[in-house]
C-alpha positions in Angstrom: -54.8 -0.5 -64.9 -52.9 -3.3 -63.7 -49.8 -2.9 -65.3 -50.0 0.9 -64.2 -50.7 -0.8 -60.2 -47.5 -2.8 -60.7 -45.5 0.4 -62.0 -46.2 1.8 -58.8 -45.6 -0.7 -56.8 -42.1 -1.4 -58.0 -41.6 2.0 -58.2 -42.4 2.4 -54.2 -40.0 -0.7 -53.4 -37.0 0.8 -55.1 -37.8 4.1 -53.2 -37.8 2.2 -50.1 -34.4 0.5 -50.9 -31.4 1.9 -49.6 -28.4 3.2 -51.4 -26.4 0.9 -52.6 -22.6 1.7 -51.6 -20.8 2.7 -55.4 -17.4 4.6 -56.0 -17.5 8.3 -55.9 -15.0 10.7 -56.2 -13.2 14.2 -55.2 -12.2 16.8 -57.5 -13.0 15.7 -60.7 -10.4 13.8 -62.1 -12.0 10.7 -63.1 -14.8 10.1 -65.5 -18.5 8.3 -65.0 -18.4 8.5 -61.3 -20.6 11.4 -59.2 -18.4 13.7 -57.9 -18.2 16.4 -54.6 -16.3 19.6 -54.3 -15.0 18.3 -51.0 -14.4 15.5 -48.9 -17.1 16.4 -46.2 -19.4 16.8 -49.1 -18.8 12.9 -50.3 -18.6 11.3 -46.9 -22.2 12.7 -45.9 -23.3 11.7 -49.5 -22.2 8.7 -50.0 -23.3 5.6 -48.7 -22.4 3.0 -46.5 -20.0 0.9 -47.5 -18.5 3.5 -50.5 -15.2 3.8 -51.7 -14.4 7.8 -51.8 -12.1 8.1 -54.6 -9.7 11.4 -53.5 -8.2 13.0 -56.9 -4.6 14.6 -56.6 -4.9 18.0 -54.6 -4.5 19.9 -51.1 -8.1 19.3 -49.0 -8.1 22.1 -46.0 -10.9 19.9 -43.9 -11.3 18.9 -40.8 -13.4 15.4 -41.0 -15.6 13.3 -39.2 -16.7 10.0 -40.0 -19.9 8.3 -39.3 -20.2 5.1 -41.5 -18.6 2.8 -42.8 -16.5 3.8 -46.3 -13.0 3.5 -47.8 -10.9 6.9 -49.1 -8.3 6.4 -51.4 -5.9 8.9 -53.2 -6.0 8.3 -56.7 -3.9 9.3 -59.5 -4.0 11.8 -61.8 -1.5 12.1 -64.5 1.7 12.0 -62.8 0.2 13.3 -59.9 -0.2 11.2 -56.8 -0.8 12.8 -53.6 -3.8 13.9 -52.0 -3.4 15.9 -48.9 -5.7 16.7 -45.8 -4.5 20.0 -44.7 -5.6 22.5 -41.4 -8.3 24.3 -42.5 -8.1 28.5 -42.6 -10.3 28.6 -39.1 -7.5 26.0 -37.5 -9.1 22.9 -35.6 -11.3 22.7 -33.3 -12.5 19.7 -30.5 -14.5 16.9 -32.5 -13.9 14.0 -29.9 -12.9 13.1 -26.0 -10.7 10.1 -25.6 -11.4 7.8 -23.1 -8.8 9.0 -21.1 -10.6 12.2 -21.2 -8.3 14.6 -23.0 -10.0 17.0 -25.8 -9.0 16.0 -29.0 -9.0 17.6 -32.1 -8.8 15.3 -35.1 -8.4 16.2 -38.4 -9.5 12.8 -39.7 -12.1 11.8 -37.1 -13.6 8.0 -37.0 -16.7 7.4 -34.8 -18.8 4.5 -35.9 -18.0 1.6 -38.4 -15.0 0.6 -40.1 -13.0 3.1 -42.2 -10.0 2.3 -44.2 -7.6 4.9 -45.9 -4.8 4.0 -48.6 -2.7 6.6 -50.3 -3.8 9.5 -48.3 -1.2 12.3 -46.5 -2.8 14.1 -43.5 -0.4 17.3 -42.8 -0.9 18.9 -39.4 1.0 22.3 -40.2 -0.8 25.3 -38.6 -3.2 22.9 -36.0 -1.5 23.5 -32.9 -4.0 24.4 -30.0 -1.4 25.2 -27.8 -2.5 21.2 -26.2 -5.7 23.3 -24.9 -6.6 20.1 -27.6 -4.4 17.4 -28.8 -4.4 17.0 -32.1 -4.3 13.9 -33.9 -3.9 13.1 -38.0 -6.3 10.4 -38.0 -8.5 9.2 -34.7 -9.9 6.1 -34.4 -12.4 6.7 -31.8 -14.1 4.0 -29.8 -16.6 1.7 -32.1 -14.9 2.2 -35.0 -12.2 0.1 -36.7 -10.4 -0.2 -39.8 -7.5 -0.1 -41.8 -4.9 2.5 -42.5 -2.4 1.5 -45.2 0.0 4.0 -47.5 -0.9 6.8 -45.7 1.7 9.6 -44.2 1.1 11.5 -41.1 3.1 14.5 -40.0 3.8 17.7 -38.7 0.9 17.1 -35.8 2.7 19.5 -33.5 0.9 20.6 -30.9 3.2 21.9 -27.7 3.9 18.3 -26.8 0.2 17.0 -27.3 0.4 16.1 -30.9 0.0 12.4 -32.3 0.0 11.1 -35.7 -2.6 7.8 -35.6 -4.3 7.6 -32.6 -6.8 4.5 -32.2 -8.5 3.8 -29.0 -11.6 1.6 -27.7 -13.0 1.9 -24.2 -16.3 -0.2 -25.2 -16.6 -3.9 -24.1 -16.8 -5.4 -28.0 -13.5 -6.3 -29.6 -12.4 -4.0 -32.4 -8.9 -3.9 -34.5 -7.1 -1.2 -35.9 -4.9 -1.8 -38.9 -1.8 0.4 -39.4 0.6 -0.9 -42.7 3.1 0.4 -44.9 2.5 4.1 -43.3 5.1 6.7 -42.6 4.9 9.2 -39.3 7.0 12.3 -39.1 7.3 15.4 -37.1 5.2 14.9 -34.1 5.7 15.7 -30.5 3.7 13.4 -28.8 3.5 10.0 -30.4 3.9 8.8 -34.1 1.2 6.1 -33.1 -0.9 5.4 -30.3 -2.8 2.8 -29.3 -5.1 2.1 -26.4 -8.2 0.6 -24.5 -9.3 -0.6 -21.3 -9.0 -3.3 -18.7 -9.4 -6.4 -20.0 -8.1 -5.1 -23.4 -10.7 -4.8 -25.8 -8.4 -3.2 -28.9 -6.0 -5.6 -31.4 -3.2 -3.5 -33.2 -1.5 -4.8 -36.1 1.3 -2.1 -36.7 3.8 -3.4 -39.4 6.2 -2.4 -42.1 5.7 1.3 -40.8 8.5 3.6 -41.0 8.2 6.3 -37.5 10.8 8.6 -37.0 9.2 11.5 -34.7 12.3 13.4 -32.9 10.5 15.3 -31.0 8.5 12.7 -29.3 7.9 11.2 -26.1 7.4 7.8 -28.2 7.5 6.9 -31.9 5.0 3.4 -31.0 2.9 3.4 -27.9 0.9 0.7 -27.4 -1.7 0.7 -23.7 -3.3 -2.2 -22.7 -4.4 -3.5 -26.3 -3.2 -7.0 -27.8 -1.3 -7.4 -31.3 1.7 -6.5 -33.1 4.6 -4.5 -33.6 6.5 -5.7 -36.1 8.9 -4.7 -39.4 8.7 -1.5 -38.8 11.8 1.2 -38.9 11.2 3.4 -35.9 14.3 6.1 -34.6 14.7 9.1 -32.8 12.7 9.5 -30.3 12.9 8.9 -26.3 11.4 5.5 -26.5 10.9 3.5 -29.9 8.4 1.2 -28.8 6.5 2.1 -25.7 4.6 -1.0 -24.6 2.5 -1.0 -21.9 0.3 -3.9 -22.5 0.9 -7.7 -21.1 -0.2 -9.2 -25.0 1.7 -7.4 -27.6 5.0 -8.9 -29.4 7.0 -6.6 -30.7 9.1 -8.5 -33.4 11.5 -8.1 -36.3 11.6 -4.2 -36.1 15.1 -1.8 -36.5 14.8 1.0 -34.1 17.9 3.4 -34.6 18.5 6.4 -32.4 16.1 6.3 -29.6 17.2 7.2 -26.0 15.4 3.7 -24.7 15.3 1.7 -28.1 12.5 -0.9 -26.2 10.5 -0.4 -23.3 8.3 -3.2 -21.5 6.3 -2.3 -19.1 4.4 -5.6 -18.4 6.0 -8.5 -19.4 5.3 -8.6 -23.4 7.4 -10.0 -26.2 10.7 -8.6 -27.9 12.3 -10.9 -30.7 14.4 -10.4 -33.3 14.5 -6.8 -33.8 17.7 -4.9 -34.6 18.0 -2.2 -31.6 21.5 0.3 -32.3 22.3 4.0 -30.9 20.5 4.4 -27.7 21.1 4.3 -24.0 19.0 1.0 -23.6 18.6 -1.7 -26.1 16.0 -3.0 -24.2 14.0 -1.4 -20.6 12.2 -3.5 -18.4 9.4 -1.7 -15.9 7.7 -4.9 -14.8 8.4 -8.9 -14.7 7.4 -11.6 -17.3 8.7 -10.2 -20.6 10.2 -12.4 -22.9 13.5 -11.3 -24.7 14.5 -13.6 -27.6 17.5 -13.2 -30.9 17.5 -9.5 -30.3 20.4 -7.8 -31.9 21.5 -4.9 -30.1 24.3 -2.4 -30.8 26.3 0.8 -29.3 24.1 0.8 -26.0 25.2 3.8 -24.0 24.1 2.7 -20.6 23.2 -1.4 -21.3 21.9 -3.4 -23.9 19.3 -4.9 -21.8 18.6 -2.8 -18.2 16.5 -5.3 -16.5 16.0 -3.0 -13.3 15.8 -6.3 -10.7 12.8 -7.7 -12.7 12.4 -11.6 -13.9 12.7 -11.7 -17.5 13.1 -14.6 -20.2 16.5 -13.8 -22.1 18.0 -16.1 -24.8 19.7 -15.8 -27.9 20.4 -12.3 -27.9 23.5 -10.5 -29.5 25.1 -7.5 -27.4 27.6 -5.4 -29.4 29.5 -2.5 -27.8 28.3 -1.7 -24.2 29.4 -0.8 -20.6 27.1 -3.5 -19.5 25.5 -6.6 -21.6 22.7 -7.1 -19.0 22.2 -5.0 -16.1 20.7 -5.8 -12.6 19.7 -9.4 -13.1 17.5 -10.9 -10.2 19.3 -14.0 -8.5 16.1 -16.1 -9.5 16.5 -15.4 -12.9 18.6 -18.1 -14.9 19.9 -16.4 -18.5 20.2 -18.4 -21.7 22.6 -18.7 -24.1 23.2 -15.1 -25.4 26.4 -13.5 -26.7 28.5 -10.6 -25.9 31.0 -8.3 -27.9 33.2 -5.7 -27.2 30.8 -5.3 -23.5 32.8 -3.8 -20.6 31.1 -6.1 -18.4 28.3 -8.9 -19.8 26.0 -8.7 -16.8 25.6 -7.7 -13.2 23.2 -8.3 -10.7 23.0 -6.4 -7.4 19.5 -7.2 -6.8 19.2 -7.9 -2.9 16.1 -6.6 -1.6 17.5 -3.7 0.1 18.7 -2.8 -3.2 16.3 -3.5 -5.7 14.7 0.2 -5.2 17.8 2.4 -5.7 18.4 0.0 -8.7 15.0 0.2 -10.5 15.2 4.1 -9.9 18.5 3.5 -11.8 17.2 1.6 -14.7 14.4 4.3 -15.2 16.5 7.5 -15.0 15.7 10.9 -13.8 14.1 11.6 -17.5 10.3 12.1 -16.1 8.8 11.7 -19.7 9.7 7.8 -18.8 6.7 7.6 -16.6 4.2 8.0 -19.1 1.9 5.2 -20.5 -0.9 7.1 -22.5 -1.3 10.6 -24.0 -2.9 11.3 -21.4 -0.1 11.7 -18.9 3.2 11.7 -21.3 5.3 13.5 -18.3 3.5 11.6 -15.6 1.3 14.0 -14.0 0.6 16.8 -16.5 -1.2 20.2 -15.9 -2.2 22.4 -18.6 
């Protein structure tokens, strides 16, 4: 009777246990692990802390995430992609950002921290017609996590679609990891990132490739703290978009964007390799620092400071009409060096003038007055 007492009583604890987190998998490809007919199926059965293992294959699913768990694309013979596709019914809204846009996700994070590796999220078929925007993979606010080999693209959406899209508009700190990634084919931004005031959301984006041609931005980064850095970013209006005060944007090529670099708050650009574009590097504020930049075949300038203070040192300007543009009388340059440049720097920044010449640095292009998705031509209507 005792023994039987102590059966049940071990028995009950177990029950009471909780899952422990294991390795499951998708489709079937691998042996001795539990395996789902779909991804929705795995992430509601599996438990905290999981790794979903996603076998070679096209997944039409539109997914939302609740706990914390890892999906990876595995192989499979010599296959090696798995693919989250539109479903048949199209997307619909799973989340509000917390600039208040609808968004419809198709890889949606809302609480714990998520990371994805070898996983390609295709957004062909989701447009709403931006009644939505559509994003590839949302990180939504409390959530975090890391997103490495993973490709994002065709998130078109008439001009609301982005590829990652991490935000946090809570008061705890959270970071987003993006890595080794490739964004193509969207017509909002490749990535975004944003939070509130003070910022409550560090970005590490490096050794991403972003080339999004139809874009307002291929990086845009709002009022978060981190990094931009070795990444190879072209073709669209801005390559980096940074709005926030605390990001450095360091050691990246950026080839073929109408403004290659655009600081809009002070904020850090070194050593990145800027060709092919009207401006090397846009100012919209004072207090950036501009350091060992090389910057090639500038249209318009190399660096367009617009009459704001800036740090500048060490920087190489090849092939422009003008090296530096509208440099404040305050502002003492360093050491930087100038080839084949019309004219290595011009000032023009009495007060009477500083208006007319920051309304020249920005253009007439009103896509440069965005700073989030939420306004990417300024003021947008639907």
């Amino acid at each position: 009777m005792l023994r039987h007492r102590l059966l049940l009583a071990t028995l009950s604890l177990l029950m009471a246990q909780p899952l422990l987190a294991a390795t499951v998998q998708v489709g079937g490809c691998k042996s001795g692990l539990a395996n789902y007919p779909t991804i929705s199926a795995a992430i509601t059965g599996a438990s905290s802390g999981s790794t979903i293992d996603v076998c070679p294959g096209s997944y039409p699913e539109q997914l939302t995430i609740t706990k914390s768990l890892t999906l990876t694309g595995v192989a499979n013979g010599s296959a090696n992609q798995a693919t989250i596709t539109v479903p048949s019914g199209g997307l619909v809204q799973n989340a509000t950002s917390i600039f208040t846009e609808p968004v419809a996700a198709q890889v949606l994070v809302l609480v714990g921290t998520v990371n994805f590796n070898n996983i390609t999220v295709d957004g062909t078929g989701g447009d709403t017609g931006c009644i939505s925007w559509v994003a590839g993979i949302f990180y939504a606010s409390g959530s975090s996590g890391t997103v490495n080999h993973v490709r994002a693209s065709n998130q078109l959406d008439s001009t609301c679609g982005v590829g990652i899209w991490a935000e946090n508009g809570g008061s705890s700190p959270l970071s987003v990891t993006v890595r080794n990634s490739t964004v193509y084919n969207v017509d909002s931004a490749g990535i975004f990132a944003g939070s509130g005031t003070p910022p409550t959301l560090s970005v590490s984006l490096n050794n991403n490739v972003v080339s999004a041609s139809s874009a307002v931005a291929d990086i845009d980064v709002d009022s978060v703290s981190g990094t931009v850095s070795s990444s190879n970013i072209s073709n669209a209006s801005f390559g980096v978009f940074d709005m926030s005060s605390g990001v450095s944007v360091t050691a990246n090529t950026v080839i073929g964007s109408t403004t290659g670099i655009y600081l809009a708050n002070g904020g850090t650009a070194s050593n990145n390799q800027v060709s092919g574009g009207s401006e090397g590097v846009l100012l919209g504020g004072s207090g950036a620092t501009i350091n060992g930049n090389t910057i090639v075949s500038s249209t318009t300038a190399g660096v367009e400071l617009g009459c704001f203070a800036a740090s500048l040192s060490g920087n190489t300007i090849n092939d422009a009409p003008v090296g530096v543009d509208s440099v404040p009388a305050s502002v003492s340059l360093g050491t930087n060096n100038f080839f084949n440049t019309t004219t290595t720097i011009t000032g023009g920044c009495a007060a009477a003038a500083i208006a007319s010449r920051r309304a020249m640095a920005m253009g007439t292009n009103v896509a440069k007055q965005w700073h989030t998705p939420a306004t990417p031509f300024g003021t947008r209507t639907k």
